[in-house]
Structures are given as C-alpha cells and as structure tokens.
Backbone as ProteinMPNN parsed JSONL, in Angstrom:
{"seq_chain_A": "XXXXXXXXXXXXXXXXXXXXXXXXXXXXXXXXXXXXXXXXXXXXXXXXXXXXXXXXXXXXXXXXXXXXXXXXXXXXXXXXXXXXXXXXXXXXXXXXXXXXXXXXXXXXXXXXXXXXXXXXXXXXXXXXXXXXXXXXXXXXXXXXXXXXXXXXX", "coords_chain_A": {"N_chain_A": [[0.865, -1.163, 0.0], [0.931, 1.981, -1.119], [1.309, 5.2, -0.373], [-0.416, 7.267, 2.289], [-2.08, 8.421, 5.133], [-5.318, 9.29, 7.392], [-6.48, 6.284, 7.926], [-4.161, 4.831, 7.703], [-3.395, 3.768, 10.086], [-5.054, 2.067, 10.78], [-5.311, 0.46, 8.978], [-2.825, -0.886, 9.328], [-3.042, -2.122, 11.496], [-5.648, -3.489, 10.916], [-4.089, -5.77, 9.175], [-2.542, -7.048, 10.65], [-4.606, -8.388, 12.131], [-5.465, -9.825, 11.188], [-3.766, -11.664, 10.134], [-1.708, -11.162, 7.956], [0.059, -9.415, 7.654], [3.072, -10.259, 6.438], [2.491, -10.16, 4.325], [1.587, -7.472, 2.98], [2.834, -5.081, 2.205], [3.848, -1.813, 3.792], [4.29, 1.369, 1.983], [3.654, 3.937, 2.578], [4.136, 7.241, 1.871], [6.089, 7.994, -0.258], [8.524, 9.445, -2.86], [9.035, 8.673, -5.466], [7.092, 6.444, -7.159], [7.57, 5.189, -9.09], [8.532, 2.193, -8.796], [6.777, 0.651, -7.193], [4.41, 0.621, -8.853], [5.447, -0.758, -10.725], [5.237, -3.641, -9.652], [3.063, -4.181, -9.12], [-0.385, -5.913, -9.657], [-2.575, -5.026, -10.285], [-3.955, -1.275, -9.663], [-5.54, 0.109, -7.503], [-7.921, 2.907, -6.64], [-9.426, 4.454, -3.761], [-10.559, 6.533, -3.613], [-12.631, 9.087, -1.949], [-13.312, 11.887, -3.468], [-11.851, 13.77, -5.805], [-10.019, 15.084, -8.338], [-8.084, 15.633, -10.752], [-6.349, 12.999, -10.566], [-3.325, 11.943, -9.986], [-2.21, 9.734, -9.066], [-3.884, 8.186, -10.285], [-2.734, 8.844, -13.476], [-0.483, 8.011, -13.85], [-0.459, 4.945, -12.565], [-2.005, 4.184, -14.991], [-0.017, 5.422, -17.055], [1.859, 2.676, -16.839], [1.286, 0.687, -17.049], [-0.841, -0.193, -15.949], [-4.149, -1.952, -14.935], [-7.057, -0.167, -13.949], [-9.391, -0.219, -10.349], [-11.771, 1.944, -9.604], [-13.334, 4.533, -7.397], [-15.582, 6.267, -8.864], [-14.88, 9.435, -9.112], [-14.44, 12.936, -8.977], [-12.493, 13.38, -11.762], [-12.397, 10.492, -12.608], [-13.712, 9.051, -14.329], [-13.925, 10.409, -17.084], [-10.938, 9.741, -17.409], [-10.378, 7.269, -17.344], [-12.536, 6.125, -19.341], [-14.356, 4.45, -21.479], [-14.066, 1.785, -21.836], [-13.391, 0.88, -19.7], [-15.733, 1.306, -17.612], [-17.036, -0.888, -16.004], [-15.107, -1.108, -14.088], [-15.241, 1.174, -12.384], [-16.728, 2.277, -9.538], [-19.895, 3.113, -7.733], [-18.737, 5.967, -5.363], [-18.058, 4.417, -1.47], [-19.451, 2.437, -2.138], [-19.235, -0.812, -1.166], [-19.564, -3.473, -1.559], [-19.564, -3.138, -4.69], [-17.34, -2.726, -4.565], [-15.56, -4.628, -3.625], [-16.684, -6.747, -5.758], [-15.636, -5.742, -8.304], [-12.661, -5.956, -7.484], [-12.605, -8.843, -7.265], [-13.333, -9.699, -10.027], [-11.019, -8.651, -11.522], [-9.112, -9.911, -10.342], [-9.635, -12.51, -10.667], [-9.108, -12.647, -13.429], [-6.612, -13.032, -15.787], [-6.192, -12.358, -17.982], [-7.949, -10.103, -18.814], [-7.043, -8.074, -16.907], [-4.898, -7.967, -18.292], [-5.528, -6.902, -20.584], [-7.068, -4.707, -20.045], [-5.017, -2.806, -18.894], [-3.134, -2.762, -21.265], [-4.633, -0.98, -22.489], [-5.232, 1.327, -20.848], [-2.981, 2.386, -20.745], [-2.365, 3.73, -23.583], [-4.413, 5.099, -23.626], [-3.675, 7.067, -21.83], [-0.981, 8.104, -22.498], [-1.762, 8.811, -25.178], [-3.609, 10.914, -23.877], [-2.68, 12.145, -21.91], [0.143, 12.842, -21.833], [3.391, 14.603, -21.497], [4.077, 16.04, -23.949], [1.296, 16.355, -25.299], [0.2, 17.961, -23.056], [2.109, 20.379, -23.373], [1.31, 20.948, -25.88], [-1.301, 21.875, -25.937], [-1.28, 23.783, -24.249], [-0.094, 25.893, -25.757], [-1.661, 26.2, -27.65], [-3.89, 26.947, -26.379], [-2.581, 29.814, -25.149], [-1.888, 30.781, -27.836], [-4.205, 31.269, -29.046], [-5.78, 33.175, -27.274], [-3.731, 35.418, -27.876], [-3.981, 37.515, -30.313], [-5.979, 39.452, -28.718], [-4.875, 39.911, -26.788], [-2.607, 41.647, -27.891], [-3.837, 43.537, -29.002], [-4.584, 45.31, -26.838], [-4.018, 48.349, -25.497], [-0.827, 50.036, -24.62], [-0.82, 50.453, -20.957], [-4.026, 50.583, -20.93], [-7.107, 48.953, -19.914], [-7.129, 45.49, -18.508]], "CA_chain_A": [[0.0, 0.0, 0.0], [1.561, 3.334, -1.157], [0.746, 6.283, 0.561], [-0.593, 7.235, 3.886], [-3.707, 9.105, 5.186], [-5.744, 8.685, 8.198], [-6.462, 5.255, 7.933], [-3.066, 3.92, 7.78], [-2.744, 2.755, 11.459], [-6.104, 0.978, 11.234], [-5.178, -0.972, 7.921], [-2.035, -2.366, 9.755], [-4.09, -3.364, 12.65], [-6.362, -4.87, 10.355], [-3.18, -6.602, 8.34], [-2.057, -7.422, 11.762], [-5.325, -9.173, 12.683], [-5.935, -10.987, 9.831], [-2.189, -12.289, 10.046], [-1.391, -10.801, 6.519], [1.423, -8.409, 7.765], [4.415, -10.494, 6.129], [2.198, -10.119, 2.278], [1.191, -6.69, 2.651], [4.139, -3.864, 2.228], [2.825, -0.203, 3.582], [5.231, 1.927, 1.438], [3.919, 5.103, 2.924], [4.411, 8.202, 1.361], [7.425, 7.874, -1.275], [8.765, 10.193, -3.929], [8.81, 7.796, -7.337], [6.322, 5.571, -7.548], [7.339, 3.778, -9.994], [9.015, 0.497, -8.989], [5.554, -0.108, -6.719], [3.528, 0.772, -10.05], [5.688, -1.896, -11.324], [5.412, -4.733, -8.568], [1.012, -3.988, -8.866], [-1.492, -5.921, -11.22], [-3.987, -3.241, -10.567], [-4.382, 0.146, -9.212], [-6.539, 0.784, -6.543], [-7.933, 3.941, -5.859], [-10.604, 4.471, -3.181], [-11.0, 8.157, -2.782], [-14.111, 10.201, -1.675], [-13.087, 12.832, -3.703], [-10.79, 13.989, -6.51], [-10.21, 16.576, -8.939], [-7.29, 14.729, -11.518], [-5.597, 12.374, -9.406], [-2.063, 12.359, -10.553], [-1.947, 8.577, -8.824], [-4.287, 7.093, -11.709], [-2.614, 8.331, -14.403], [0.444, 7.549, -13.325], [-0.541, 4.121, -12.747], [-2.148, 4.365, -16.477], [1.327, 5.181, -17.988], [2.681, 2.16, -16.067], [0.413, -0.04, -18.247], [-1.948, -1.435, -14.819], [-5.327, -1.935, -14.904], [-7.168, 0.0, -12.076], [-10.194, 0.392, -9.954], [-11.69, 3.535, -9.178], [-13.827, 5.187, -7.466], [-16.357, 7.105, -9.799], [-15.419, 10.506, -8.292], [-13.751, 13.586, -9.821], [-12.326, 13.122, -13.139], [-11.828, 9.184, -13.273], [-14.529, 8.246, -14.977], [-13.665, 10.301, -18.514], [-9.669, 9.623, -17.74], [-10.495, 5.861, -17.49], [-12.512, 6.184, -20.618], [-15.231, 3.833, -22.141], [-13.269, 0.292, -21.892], [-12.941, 0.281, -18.069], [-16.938, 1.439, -17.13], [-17.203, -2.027, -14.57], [-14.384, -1.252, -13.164], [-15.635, 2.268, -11.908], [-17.537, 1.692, -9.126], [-19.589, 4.132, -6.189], [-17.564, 5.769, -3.609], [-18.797, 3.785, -1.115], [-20.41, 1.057, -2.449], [-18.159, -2.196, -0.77], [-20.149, -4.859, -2.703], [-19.116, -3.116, -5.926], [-15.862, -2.348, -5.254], [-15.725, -5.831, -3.972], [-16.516, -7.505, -6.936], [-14.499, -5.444, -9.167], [-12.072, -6.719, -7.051], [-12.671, -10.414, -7.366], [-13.118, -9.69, -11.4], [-9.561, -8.327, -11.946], [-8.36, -11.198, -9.614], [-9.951, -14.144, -10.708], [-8.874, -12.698, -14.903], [-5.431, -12.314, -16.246], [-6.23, -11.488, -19.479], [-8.353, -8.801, -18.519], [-6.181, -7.494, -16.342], [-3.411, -7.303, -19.18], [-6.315, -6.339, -21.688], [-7.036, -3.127, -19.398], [-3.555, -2.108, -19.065], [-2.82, -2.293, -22.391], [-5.607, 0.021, -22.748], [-4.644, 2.475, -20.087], [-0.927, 2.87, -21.536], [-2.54, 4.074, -24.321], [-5.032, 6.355, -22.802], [-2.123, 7.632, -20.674], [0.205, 8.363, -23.763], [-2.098, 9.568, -25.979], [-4.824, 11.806, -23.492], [-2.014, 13.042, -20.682], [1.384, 13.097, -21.674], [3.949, 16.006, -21.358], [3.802, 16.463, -25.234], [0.034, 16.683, -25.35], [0.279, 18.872, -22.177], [2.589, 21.533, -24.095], [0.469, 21.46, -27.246], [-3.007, 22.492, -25.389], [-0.885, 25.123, -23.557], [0.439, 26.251, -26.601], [-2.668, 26.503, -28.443], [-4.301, 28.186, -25.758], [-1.572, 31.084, -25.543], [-1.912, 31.546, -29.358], [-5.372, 31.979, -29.181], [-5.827, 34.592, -26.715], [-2.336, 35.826, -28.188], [-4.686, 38.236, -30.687], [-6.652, 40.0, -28.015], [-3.394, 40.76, -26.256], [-1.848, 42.543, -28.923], [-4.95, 44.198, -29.358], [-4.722, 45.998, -25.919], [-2.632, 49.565, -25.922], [-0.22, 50.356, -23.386], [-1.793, 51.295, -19.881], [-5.244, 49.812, -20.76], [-7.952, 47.846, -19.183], [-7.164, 44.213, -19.376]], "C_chain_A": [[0.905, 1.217, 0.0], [0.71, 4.34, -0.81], [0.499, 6.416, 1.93], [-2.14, 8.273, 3.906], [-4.042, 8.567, 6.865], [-6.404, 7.825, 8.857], [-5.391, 4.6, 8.059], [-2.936, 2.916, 9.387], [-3.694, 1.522, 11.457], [-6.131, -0.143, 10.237], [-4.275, -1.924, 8.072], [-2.648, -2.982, 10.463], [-4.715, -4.094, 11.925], [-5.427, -5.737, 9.95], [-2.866, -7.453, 9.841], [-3.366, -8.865, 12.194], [-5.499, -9.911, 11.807], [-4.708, -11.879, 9.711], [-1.332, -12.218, 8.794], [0.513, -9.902, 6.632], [3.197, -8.716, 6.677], [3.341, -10.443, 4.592], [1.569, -8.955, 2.252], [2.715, -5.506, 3.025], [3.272, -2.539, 2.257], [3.959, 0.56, 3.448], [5.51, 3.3, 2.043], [4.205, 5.815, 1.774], [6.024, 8.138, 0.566], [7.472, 9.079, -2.307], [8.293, 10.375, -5.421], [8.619, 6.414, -7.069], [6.546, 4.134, -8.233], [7.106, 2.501, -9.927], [7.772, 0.076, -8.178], [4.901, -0.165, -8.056], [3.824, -1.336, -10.583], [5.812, -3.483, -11.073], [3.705, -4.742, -8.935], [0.761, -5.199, -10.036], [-2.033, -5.621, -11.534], [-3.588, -2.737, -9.435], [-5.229, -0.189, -8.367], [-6.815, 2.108, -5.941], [-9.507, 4.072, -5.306], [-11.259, 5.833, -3.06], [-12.718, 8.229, -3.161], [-14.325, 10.805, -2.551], [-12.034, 12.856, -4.534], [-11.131, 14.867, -7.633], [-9.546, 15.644, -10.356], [-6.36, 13.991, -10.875], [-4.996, 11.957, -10.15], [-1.412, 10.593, -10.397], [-2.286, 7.987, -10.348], [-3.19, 7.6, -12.992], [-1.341, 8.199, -14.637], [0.693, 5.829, -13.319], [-0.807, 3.503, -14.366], [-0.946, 3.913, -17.09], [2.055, 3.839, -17.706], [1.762, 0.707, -16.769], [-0.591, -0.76, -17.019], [-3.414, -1.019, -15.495], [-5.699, -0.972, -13.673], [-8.999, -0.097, -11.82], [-10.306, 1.108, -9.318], [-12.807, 3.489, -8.656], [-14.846, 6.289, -8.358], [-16.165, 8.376, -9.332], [-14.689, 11.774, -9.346], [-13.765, 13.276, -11.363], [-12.031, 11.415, -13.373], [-12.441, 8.712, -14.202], [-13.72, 9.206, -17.079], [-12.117, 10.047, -18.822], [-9.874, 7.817, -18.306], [-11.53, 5.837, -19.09], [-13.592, 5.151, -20.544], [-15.47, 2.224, -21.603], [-13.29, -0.222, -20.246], [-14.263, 0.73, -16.795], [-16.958, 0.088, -15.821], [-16.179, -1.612, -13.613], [-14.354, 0.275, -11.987], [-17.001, 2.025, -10.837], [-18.006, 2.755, -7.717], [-19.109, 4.638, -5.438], [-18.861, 5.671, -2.401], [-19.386, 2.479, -0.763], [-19.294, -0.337, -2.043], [-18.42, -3.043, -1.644], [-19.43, -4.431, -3.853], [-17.867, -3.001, -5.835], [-15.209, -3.891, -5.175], [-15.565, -6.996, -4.88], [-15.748, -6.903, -8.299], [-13.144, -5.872, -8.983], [-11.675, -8.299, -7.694], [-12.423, -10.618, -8.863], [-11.782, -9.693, -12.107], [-9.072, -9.7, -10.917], [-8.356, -12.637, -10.236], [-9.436, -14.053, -13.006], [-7.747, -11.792, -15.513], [-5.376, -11.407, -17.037], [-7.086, -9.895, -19.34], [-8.016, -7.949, -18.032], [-5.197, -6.893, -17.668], [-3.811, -6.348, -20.476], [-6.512, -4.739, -21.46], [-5.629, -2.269, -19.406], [-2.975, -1.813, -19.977], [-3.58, -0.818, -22.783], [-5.442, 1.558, -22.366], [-3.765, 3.087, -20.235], [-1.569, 3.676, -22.75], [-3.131, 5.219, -24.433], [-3.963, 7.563, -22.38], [-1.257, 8.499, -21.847], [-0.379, 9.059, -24.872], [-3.202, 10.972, -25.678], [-4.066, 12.956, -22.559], [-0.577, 13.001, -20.979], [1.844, 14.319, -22.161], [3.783, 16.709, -22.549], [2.268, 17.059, -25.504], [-0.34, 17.686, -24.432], [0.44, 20.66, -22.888], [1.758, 22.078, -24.884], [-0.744, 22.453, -26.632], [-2.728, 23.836, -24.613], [-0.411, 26.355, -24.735], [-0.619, 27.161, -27.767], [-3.81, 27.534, -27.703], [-3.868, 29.728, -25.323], [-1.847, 31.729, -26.853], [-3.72, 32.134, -29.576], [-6.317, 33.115, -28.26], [-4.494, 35.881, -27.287], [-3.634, 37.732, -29.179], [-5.426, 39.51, -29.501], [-5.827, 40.774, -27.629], [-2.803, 42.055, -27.083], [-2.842, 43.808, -29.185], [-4.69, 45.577, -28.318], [-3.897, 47.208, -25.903], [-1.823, 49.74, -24.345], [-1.113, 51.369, -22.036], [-3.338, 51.282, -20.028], [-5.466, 48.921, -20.12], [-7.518, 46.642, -19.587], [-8.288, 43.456, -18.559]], "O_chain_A": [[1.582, 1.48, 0.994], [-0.512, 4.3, -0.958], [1.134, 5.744, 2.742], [-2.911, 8.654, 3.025], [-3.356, 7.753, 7.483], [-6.907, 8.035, 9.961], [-5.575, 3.53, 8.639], [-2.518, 1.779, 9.608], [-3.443, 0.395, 11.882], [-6.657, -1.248, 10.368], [-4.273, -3.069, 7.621], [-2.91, -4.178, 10.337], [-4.574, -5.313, 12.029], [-5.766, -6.858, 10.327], [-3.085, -8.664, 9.832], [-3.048, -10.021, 12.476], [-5.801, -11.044, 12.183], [-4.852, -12.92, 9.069], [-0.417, -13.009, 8.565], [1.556, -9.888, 5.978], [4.062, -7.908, 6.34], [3.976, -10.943, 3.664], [0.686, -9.03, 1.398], [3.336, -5.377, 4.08], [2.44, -2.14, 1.442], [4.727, 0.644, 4.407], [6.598, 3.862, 2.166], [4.5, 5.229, 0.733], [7.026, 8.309, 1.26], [6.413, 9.658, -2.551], [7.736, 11.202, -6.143], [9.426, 5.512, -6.843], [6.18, 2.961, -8.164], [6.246, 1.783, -10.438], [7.537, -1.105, -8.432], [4.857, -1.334, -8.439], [3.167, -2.37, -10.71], [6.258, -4.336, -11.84], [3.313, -5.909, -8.923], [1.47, -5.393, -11.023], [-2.397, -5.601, -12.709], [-3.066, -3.298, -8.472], [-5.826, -1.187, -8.771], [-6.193, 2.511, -4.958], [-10.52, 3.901, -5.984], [-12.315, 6.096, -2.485], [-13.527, 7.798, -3.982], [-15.486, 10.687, -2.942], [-11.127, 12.073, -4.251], [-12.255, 15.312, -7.865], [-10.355, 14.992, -11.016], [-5.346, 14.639, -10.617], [-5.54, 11.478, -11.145], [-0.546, 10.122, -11.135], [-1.54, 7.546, -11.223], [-2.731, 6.625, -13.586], [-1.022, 8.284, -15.823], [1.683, 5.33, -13.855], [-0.106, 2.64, -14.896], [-0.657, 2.794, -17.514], [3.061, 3.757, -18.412], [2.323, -0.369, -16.563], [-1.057, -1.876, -17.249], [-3.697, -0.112, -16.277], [-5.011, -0.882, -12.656], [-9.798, -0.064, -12.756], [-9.492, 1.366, -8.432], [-13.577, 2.629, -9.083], [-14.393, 7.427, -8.236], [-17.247, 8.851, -8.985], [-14.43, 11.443, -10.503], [-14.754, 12.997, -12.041], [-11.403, 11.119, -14.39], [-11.88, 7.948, -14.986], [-13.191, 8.554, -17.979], [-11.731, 10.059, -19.991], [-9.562, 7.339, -19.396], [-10.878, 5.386, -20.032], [-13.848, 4.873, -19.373], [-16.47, 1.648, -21.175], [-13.224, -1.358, -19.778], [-14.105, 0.629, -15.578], [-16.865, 0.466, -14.654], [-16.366, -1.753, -12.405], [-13.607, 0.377, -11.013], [-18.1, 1.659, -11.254], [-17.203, 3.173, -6.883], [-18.834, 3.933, -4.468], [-19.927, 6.274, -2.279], [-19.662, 1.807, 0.231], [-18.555, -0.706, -2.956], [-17.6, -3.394, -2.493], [-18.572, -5.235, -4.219], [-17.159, -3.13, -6.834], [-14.575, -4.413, -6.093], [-14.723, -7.894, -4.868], [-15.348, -7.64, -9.2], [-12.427, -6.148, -9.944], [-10.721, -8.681, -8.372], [-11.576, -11.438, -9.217], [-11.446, -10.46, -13.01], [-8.439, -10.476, -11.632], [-7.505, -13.525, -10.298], [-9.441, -15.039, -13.743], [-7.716, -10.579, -15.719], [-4.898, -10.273, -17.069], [-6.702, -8.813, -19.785], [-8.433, -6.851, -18.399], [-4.887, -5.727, -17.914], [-3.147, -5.542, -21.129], [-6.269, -3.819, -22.24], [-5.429, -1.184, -19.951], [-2.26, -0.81, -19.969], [-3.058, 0.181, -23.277], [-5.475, 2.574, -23.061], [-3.639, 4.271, -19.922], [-0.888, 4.7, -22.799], [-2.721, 6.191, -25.068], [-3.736, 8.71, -22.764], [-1.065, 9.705, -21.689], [0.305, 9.844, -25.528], [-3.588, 11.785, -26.518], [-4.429, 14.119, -22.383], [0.02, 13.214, -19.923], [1.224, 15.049, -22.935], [3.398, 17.876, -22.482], [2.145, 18.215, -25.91], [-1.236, 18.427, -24.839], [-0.336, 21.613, -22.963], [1.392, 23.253, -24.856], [-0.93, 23.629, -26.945], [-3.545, 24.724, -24.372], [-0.424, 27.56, -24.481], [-0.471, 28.205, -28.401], [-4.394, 28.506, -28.183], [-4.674, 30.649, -25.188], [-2.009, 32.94, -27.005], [-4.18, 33.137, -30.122], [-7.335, 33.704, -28.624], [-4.543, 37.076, -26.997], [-3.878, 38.764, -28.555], [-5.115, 40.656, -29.827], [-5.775, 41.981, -27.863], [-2.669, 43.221, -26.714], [-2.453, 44.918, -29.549], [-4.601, 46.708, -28.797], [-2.814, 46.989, -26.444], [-2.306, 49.56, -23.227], [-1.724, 52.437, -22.089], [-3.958, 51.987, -19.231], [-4.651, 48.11, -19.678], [-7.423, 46.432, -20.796], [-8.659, 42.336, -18.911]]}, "name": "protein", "num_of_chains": 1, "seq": "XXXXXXXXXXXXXXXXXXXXXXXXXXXXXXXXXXXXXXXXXXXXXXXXXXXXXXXXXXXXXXXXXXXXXXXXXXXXXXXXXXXXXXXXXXXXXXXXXXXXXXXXXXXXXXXXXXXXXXXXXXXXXXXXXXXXXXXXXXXXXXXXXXXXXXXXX"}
C-alpha cells in the first residue's frame, strides 16, 4: 500500500489481525512511484473525492489496470473500456466484486492495461500537455496585442 492518510494505522491493525502483515508492504508516502507501479497488477484507488488524481494516471502510464472510485475526473480519464471497473464511492459490494473480477482474470487485467498505456500516452502526456498550452496562448495571443499600453485588461 503506497501512501498514507488517516487510515493507515487501522489498515495495519487490520493486516495485523488478519495475520497478513508479512504479504502486505505499507510503502507510505514515497517520492517515485514507480518500482511499486511496477510490482502492482492493478491500481486501486478508493478516494471520496478527486479533482485529476495524478496517482491514476500515473498508474495508467505504467500499463496497470485500475479500480476507481467514480469521483472527480476518473470516470472520462479511465474512458469507455474500463466502465465495470468504476464503481460508487462507497459502495463495498461493488468495489468488492471489481475486485474479485480483476483477480480471478489475467487477461483482462493485461487487456485493461494495455488500454490504459494508451489512454495515458495519448490523453495526458507532457507532449500533449505543451500542445493544449500552446494553443491556448496563441489563441488569446490576438486580443493581447490588441490591448494599448496602460489599458484595461
């Protein structure tokens, strides 16, 4: 488990009670991600709440599958292909069995990830970043020029 929050103490206790402690690693708060990304077979994200959570598409580029939360922006980052796996915040049963789904199916697992890399690379990367910044500069760029020295902007 990467990250931290104010649940962490109560998910070792639970790991603790369940007797899991030696197959669950709590990474805590880290820098670069990656090499967990790259140890995962899916993503998990539970949040309440989110705006663009920088985790998913992160995980994305990293080719996992994930489940999400329906909250913020996941649902149009995740895209079309990965609808089941979007599930209430909330809802246990569903997240649950989204769970069990990605568990109990490789291929689907590797089918999603492929998917997500792609997403990832072609919806959020730094290149595509620049461009939309680029294009939005040039097109207020006009107006600007427009304005005279010591005018209203």
């Amino acid at each position: 488990i990467v990250g931290d929050g104010p649940q962490l103490a109560e998910l070792k206790a639970l790991a603790g009670q369940l007797g899991l402690c030696g197959q669950i690693t709590f990474a805590g708060s880290i820098a670069d991600p990656a090499p967990y990304y790259n140890a995962m077979d899916v993503f998990l994200m539970s949040s309440i709440t989110e705006q663009t959570p920088n985790a998913l598409l992160e995980a994305m580029a990293s080719g996992l599958p994930a489940i999400c939360t329906a909250v913020g922006d996941t649902t149009p980052i995740l895209g079309p292909d990965s609808r089941t796996l979007l599930v209430p915040s909330g809802d246990l049963g569903a997240y649950a069995a989204a769970l069990r789904l990605m568990a109990c199916n490789g291929d689907l697992r590797s089918a999603l990830g492929e998917i997500n890399r792609s997403r990832a690379v072609a919806n959020h990367s730094l290149v595509r970043m620049v461009q939309e910044y680029r294009e939005t500069y040039l097109s207020v760029l006009p107006t600007i020029r427009r304005l005279q020295p010591g005018g209203n902007c």
